[in-house]
C-alpha positions in Angstrom: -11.2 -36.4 -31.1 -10.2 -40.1 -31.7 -10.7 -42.9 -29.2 -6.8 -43.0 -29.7 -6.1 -39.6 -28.8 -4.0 -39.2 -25.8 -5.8 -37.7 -22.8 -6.1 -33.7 -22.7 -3.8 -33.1 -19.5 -3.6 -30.0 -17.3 -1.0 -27.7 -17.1 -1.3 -28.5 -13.2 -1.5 -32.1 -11.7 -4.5 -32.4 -9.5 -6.0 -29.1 -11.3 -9.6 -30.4 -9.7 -8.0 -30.7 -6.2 -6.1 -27.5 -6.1 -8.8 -25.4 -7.8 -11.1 -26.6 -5.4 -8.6 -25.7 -2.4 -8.3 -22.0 -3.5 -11.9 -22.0 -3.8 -12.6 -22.9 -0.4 -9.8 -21.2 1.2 -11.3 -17.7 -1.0 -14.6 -18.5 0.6 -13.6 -19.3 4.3 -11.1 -16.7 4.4 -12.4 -13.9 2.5 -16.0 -14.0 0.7 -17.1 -15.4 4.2 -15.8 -12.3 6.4 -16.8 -9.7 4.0 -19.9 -10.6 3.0 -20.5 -11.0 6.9 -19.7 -7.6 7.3 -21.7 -6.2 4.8 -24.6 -7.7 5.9 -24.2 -5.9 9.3 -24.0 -2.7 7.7 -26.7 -3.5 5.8 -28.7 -4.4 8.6 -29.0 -0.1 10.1 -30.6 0.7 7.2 -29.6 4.2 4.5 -30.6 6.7 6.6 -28.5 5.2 10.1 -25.7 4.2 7.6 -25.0 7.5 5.9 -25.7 9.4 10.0 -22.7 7.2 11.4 -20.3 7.3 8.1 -20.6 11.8 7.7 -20.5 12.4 11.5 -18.2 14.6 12.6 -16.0 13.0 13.9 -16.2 9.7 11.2 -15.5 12.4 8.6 -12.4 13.7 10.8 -11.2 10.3 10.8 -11.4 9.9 7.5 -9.6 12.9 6.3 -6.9 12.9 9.0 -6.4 9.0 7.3 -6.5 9.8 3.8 -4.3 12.6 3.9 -1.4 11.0 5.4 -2.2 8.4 3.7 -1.2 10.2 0.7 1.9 12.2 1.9 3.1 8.7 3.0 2.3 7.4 -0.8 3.9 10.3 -2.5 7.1 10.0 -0.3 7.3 6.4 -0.5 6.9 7.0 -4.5 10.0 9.2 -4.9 12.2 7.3 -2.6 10.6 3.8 -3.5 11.7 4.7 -7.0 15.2 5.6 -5.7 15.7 2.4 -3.9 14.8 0.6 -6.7 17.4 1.9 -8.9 20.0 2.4 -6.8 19.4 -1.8 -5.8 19.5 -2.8 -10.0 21.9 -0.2 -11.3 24.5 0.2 -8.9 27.2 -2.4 -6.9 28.4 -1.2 -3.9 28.9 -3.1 0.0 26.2 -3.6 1.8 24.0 -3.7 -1.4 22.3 -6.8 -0.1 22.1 -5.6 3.7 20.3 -3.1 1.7 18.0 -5.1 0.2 17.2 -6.9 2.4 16.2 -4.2 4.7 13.7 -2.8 2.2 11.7 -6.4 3.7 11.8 -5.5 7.3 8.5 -3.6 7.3 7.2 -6.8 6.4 8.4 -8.8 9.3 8.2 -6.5 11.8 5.4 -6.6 13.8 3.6 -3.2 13.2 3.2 -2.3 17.2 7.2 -2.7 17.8 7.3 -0.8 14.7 5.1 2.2 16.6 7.0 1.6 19.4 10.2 2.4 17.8 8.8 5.6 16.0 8.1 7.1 19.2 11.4 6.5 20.8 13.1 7.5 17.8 10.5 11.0 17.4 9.2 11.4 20.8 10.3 15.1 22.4 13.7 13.4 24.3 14.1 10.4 21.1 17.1 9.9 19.1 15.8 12.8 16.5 13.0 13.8 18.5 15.4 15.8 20.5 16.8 17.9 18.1 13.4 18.3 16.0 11.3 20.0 18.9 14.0 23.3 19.6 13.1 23.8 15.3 9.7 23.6 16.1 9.3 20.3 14.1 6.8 18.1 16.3 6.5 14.9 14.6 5.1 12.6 17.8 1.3 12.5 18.5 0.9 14.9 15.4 -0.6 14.1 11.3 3.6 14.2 10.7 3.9 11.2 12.9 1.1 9.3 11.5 2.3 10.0 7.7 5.6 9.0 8.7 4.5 5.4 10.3 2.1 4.8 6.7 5.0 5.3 4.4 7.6 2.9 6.9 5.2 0.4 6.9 4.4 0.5 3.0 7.3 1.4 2.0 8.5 -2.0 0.2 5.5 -2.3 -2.0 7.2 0.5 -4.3 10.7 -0.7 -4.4 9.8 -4.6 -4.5 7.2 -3.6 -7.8 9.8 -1.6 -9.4 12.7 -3.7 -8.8 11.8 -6.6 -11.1 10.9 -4.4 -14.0 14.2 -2.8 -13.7 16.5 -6.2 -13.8 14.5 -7.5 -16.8 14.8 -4.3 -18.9 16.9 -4.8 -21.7 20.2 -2.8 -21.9 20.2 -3.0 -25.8 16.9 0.0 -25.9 19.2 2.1 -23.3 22.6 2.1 -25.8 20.5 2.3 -29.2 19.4 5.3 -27.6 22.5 6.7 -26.5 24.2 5.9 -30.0 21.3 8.2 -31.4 22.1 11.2 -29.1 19.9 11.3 -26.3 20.9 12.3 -23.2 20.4 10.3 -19.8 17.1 12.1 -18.8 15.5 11.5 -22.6 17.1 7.8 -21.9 14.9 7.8 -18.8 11.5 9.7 -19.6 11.4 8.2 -23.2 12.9 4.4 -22.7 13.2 3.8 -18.9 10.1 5.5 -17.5 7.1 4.2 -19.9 8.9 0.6 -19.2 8.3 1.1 -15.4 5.3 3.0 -15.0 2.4 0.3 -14.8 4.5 -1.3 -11.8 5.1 2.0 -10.4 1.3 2.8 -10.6 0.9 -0.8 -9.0 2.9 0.1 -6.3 1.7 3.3 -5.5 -1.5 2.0 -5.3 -0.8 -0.9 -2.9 1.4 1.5 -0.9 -1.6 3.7 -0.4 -4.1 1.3 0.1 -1.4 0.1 3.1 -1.4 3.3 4.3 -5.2 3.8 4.9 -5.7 0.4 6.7 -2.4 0.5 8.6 -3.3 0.5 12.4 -0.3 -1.1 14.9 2.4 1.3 13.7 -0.1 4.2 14.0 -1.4 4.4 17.1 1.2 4.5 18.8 2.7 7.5 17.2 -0.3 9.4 16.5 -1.7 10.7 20.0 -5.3 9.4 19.4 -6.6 12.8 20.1 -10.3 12.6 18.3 -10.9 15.1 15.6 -6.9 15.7 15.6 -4.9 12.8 15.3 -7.3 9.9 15.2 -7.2 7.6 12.5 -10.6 5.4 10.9 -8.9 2.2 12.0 -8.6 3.3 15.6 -12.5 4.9 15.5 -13.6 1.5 14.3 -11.5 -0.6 17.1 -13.2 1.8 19.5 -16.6 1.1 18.0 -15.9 -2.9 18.4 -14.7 -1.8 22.1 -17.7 -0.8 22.4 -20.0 -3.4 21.0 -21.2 -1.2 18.4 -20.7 -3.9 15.8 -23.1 -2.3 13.2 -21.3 1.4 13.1 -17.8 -0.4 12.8 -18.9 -2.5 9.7 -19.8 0.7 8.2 -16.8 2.5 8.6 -14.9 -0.9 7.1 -17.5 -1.0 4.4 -16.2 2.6 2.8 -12.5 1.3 3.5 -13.1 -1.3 1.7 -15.4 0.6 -1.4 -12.1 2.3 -1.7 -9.8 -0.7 -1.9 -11.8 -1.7 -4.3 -11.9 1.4 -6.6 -8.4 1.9 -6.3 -7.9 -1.7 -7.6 -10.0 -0.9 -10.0 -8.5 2.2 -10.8 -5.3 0.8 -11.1 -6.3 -2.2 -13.7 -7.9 0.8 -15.9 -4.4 3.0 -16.1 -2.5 -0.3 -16.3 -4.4 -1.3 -19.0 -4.2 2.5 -20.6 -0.2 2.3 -20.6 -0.2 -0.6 -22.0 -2.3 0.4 -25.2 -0.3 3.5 -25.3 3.1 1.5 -24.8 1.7 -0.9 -27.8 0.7 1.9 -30.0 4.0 3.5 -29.4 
């Protein structure tokens, strides 16, 4: 390059300033925390890990989360999807109250969101009531806990849906049409490899909600060990106790499964993607 040569600018101004601010704000916000807490559950060792992780009552927790974890992400993934397309394809009043109720889980507090599951499911609440003479018990049982993971994740399906849907392009959909396909070939052959790396996206997010979702829970859930208690409750009881060590193990296999969902996630994104290209 010539002494003449304009200088190389950045796409950003003050690239050195504001890369060094998300540097710092990644290392005091989130590399600092985690690596602290894997360090303490380093600290007890294999054999005192693995004990406190496959209890009894750890693996309880676990599998009371996990499961409605994923009742909450399959229900939030058919009606997610229905939101979604009901919000882009359709006009109708109160479209925008709509939309912007899809949000609320987001600012909502997740205790007042608890709160008002109880009152709405508890045996003398608005549907409660009517629930418990069909023997449907949704208070302090699993059903309770799934239903407070899917209201509280529910906006990470519609919101990663949504934006694929506005910018797909109407031209694809009539082509097809004027070639004879009905609306459900429109759909599984145009519409749905379009949408499906956002609605594995979503999915994903929604469930990983769902497993470290705590405010909304407890309250509905009972807390009744081996029953109705949750991981995220066990390890608030473990802090509660000072047992600092067992609660950074339980959040350490939490958080190996955040991770391979994420990474999970990038794979089948990547997968569609190909496919969609080869296509």
């Amino acid at each position: 390059m010539s002494a003449s040569s304009p200088a190389r600018r950045h796409l950003l101004p003050g690239f050195g300033l504001t890369l060094g601010v998300t540097l710092l704000y990644l290392v005091i916000i989130v590399a600092m925390p985690l690596t602290a807490m894997l360090f303490k559950a380093a600290s007890l060792g294999w054999a005192d890990f693995w004990s406190i992780v496959t209890s009894e009552r750890s693996l309880s927790a676990f599998r009371v989360t996990f499961l409605a974890a994923a009742g909450a992400t399959v229900f939030n993934a058919i009606q997610g999807l229905l939101i979604a397309w009901v919000l882009v394809r359709y006009r109708f009043p109160g479209r925008r109250l709509l939309d912007g109720l899809v949000d609320l889980p987001f600012a909502l507090p997740t205790a007042v969101a608890g709160l008002a599951l109880v009152t709405v499911f508890s045996n003398n609440g608005v549907f409660g009531q009517f629930l418990e003479p069909l023997g449907i018990k949704v208070a302090y049982t699993p059903l309770g806990i799934m239903i407070a993971m899917a209201f509280t994740s529910t906006p990470f399906v519609v919101r990663t849906v949504q934006p694929v849907l506005e910018d797909m392009q109407g031209e694809l959909e009539e082509a097809a049409h004027a070639l004879g396909a009905t609306r459900w070939q429109i759909f599984t052959k145009v519409i749905w490899p379009t949408i499906l790396p956002a609605f594995t996206a979503g999915c994903t997010l929604a469930f990983a909600r769902s497993i470290g979702e705590f405010g909304a829970v407890v309250f509905i859930a009972g807390n009744l060990p081996f029953e109705t208690e949750i991981i995220s409750l066990l390890m608030f009881i473990r802090l509660d106790e000072y047992d600092y060590a067992s609660a950074a193990a339980l959040a350490t296999v939490l958080l190996a499964a955040a991770f391979l969902l994420l990474i999970i996630t990038n794979s089948l994104q990547a997968w569609q993607l190909r496919y969609a290209e080869r296509s």
